[in-house]
Backbone as JSON, one array per atom type, in Angstrom:
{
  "sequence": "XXXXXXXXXXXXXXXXXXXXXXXXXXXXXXXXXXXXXXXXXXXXXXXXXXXXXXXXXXXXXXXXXXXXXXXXXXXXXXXXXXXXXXXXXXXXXXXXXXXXXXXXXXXXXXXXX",
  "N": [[0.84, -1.18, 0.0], [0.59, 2.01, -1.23], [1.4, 5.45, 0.71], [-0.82, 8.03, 1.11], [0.28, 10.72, 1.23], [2.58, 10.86, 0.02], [1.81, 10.03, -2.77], [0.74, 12.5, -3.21], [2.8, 14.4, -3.3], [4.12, 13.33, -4.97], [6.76, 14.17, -8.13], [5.3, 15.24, -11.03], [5.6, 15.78, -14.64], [3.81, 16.97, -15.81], [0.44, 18.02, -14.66], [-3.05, 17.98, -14.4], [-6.6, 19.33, -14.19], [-9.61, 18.15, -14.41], [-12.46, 18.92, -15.43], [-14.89, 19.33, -16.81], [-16.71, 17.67, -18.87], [-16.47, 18.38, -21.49], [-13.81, 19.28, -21.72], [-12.19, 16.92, -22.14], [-11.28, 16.03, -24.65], [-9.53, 17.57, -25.5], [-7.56, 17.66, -23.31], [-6.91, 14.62, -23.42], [-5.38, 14.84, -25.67], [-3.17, 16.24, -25.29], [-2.03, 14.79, -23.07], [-1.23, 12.45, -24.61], [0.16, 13.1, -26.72], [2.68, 13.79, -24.44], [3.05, 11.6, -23.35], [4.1, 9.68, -26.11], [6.33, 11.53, -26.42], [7.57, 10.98, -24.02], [7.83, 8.2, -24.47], [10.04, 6.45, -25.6], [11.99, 7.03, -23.99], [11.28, 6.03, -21.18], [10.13, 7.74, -19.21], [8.01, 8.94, -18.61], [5.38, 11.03, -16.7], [2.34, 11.81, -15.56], [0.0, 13.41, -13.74], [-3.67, 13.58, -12.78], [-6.56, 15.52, -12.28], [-9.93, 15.39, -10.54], [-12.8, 16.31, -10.06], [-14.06, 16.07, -6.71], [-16.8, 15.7, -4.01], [-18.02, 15.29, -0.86], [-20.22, 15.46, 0.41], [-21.98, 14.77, -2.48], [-22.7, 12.71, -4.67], [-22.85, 12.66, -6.89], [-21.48, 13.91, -7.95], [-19.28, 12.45, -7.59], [-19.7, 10.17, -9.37], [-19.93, 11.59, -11.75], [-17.1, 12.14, -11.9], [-15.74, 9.88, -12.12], [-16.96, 8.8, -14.61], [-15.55, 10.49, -15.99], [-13.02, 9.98, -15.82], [-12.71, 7.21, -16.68], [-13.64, 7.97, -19.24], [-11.22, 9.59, -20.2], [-9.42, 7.54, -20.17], [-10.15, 5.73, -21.99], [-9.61, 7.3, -23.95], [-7.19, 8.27, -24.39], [-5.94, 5.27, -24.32], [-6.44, 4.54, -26.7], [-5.7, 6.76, -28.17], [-3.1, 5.79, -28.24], [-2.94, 3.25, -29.24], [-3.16, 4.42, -31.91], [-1.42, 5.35, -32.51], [0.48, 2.91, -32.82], [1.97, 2.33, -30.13], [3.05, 1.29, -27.41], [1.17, 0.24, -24.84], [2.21, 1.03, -22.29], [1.87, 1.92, -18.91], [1.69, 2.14, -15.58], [-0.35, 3.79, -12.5], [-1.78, 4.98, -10.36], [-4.56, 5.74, -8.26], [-6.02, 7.92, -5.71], [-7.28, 9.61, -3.17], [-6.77, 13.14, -3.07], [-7.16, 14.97, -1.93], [-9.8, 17.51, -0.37], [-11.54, 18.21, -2.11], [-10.32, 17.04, -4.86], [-10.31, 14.45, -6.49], [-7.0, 12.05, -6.85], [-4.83, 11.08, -9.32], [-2.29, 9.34, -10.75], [-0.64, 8.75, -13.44], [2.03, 6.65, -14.74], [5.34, 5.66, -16.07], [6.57, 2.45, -15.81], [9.22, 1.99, -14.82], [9.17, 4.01, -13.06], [8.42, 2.67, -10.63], [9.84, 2.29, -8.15], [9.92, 4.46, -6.53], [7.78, 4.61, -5.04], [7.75, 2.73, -3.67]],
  "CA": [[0.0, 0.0, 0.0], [1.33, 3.13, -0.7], [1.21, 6.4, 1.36], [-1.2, 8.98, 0.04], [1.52, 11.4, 1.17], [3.77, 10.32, -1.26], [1.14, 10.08, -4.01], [0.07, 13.69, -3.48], [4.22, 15.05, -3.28], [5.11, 13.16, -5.96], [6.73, 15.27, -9.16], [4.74, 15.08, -12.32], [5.57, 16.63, -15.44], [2.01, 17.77, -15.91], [-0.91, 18.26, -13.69], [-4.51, 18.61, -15.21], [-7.67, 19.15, -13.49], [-10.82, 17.7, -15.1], [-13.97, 19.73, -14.65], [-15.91, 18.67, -17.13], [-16.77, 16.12, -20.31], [-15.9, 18.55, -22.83], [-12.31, 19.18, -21.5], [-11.7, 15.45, -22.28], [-9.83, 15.54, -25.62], [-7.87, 18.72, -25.6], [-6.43, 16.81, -22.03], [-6.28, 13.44, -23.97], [-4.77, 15.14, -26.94], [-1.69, 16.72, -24.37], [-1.69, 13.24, -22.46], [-0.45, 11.15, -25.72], [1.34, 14.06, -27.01], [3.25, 13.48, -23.81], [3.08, 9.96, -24.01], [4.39, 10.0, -27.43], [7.91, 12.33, -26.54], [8.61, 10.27, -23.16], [8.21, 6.37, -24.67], [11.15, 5.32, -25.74], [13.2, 7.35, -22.26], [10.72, 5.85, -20.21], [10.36, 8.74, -17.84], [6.63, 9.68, -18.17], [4.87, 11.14, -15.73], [1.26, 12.86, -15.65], [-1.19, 13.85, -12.77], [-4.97, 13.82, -13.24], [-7.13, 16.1, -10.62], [-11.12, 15.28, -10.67], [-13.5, 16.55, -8.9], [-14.81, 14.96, -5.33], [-17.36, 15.81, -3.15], [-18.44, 14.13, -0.09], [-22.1, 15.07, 0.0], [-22.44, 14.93, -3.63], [-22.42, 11.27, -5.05], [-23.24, 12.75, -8.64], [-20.07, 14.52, -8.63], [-18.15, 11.63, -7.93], [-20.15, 9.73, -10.61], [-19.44, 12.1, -12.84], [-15.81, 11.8, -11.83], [-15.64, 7.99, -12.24], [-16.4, 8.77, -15.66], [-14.8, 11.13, -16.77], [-11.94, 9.34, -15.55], [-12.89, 6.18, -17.94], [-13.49, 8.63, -20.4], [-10.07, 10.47, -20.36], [-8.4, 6.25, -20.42], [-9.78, 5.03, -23.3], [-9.06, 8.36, -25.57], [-5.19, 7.67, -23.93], [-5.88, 3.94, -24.58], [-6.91, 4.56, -28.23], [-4.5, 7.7, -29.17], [-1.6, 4.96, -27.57], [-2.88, 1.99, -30.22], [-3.43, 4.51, -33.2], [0.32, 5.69, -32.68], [1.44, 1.83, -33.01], [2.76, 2.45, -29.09], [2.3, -0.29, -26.91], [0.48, 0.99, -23.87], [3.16, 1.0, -20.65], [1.93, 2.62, -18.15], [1.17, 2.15, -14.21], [-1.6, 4.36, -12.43], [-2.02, 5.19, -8.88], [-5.95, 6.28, -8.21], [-6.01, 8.17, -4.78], [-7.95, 10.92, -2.63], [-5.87, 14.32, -3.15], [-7.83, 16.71, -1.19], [-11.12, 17.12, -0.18], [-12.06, 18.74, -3.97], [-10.25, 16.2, -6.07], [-9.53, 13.05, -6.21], [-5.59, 12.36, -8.01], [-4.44, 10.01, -10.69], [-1.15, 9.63, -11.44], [0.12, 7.94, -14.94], [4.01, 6.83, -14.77], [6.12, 4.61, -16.53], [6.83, 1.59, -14.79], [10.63, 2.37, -14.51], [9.0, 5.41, -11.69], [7.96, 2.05, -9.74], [10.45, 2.4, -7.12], [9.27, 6.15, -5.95], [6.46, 4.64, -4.38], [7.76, 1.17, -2.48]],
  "C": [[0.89, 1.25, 0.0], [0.6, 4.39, 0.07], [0.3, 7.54, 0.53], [-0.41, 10.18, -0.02], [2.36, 11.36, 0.1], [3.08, 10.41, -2.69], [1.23, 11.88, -3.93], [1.27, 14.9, -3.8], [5.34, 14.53, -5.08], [4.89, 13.9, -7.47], [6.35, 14.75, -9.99], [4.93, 15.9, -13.42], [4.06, 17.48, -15.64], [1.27, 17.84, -14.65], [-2.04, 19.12, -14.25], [-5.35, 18.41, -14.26], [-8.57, 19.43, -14.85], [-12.11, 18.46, -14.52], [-14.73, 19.63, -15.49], [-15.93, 17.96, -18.62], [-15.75, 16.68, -21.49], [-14.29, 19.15, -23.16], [-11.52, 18.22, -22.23], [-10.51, 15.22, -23.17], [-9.35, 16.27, -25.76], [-6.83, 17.72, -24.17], [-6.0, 15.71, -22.62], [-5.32, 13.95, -24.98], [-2.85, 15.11, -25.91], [-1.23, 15.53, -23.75], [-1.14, 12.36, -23.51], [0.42, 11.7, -26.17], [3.15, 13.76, -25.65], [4.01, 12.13, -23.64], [4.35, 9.1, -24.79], [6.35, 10.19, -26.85], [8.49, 11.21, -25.53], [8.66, 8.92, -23.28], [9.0, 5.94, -24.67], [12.02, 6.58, -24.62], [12.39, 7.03, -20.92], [10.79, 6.43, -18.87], [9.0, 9.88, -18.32], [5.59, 9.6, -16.92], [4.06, 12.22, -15.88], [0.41, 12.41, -14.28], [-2.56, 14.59, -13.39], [-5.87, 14.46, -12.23], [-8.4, 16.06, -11.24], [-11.8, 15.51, -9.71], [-14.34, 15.7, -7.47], [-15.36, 15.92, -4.45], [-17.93, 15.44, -2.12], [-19.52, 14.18, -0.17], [-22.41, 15.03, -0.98], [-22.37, 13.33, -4.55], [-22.25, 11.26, -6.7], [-22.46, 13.16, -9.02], [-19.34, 13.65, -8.5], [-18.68, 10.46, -9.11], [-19.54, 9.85, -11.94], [-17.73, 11.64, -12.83], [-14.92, 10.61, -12.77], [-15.93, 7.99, -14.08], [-16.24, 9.38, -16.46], [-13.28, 10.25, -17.11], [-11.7, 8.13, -16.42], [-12.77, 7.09, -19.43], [-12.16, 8.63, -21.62], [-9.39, 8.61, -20.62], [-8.67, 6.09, -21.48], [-9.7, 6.07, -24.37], [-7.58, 7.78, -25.4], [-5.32, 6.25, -25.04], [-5.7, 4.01, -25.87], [-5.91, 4.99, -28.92], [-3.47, 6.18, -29.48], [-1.8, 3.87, -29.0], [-2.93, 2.73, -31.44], [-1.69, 4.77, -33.61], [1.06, 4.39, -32.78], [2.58, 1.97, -31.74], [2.13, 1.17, -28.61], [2.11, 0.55, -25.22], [1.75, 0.24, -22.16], [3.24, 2.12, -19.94], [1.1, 2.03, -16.92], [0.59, 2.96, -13.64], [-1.45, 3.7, -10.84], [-3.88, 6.11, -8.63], [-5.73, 6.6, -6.09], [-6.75, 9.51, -4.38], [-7.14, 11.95, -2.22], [-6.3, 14.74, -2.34], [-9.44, 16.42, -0.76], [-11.9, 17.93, -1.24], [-11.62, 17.92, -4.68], [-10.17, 14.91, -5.59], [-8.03, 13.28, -7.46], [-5.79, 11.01, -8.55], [-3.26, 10.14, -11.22], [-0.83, 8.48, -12.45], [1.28, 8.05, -15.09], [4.24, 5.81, -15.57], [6.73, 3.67, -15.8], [8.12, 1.87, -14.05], [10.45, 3.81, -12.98], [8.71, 4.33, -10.22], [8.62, 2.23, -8.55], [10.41, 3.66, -6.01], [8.41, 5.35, -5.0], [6.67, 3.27, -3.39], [8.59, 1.98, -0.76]]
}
């Protein structure tokens, strides 16, 4: 298990916050773009910020899928580019407004043991 400390400190080239549907593919677009430059130096690293509310169940709904959303554009760009999808994913409660998401390259695995 890791620390959410550690999730919430650790450096990400990016950091996007999701606020709503039609954000989706300008963020996916920058997410493969990214993708894309750091594949072959396996040293990508992006942070995803979505909204969370505790009394609100519809905002974390929404969240949940946006959050599917925003994977399979990634997923898709990743197979139209003839990449082969390597990446690991930490899903954790940032704050009491987002929830985080971080997308690394396995080679970041050791940050987090």
């Amino acid at each position: 298990m890791v620390n959410a400390q550690t999730l919430k400190t650790f450096k990400t080239d990016f950091t996007v916050k999701v606020t709503n549907f039609e954000e989706i593919p300008k963020i996916s677009k920058k997410l493969l773009e990214h993708y894309t430059k750091c594949y072959s130096n396996h040293n990508f690293t992006f942070r995803i910020l979505l909204p969370r509310a505790a009394d609100s169940q519809k905002v974390n709904n929404n969240s949940k899928k946006m959050g599917m959303y925003l994977q399979n554009e990634l997923l898709s760009g990743i197979r139209s580019s003839k990449l082969k999808p390597n990446i690991k994913e930490f899903r954790y409660v940032h704050d009491a407004d987002y929830y985080g998401w971080i997308l690394f390259d396995p080679s970041f695995s050791n940050h987090f043991e």
